[in-house]
Steps between C-alpha positions, in 0.01 A plus 500: 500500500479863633210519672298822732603310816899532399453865399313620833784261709780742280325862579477355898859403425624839350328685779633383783852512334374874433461536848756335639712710292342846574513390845879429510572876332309691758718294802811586298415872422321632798707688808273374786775612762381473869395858612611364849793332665438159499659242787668175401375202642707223307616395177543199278710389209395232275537410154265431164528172331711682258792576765390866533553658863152622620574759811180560725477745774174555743425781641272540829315861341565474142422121352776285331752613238753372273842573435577442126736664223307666271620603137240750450605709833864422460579295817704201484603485882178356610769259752637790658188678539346177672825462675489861643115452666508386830234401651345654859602855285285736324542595156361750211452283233508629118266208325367417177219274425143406712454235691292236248402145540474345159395121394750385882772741343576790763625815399621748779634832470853521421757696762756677239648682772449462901671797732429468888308733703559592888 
């Protein structure tokens, strides 16, 4: 039997899905490129439970950034790109996405293209 307390647990439902969702398309549409040159202090390579490479890099002046191919921005050498940042260097960063902590799921920017700065 269908009940109030099944139909106020569905809207709850549908609006966290609604903004989870909304959420996800701002970090995949915004340019929140670093106005700043931002110094490497490490990196790490891991992988989902899928299998998927997750690149990480942290900066000491910018916050922590992924390095991901992205369909929407046309980039599908995320592994180079990684490959290329070294870290103790500086970089200008072009990034997509915010920084957004969601239900233990972190979302960081994403680096679509890194070139190093003296």
């Amino acid at each position: 039997m269908f009940t109030q307390k099944h139909f106020l647990s569905g809207i709850a439902i549908a609006a966290v899905a609604a903004v989870a969702l909304s959420l996800s398309a701002l970090n995949t549409f915004t340019d929140t490129s670093p106005k700043t040159s931002c110094t490497v202090t490490g990196k790490d390579h891991s992988y989902t439970s899928k299998g998927a490479s997750k690149y990480r890099v942290y900066t000491s002046n910018c916050g922590v950034f992924e390095v991901q191919d992205s369909i929407l921005h046309g980039v599908f050498g995320s592994a180079d790109t990684y490959g290329s940042i070294l870290t103790g260097h500086s970089y200008r960063f072009v990034t997509f996405g915010h920084r957004i902590e969601f239900i233990g799921t972190g979302l960081f920017p994403n680096i679509i293209k890194a070139t190093e700065t003296k």
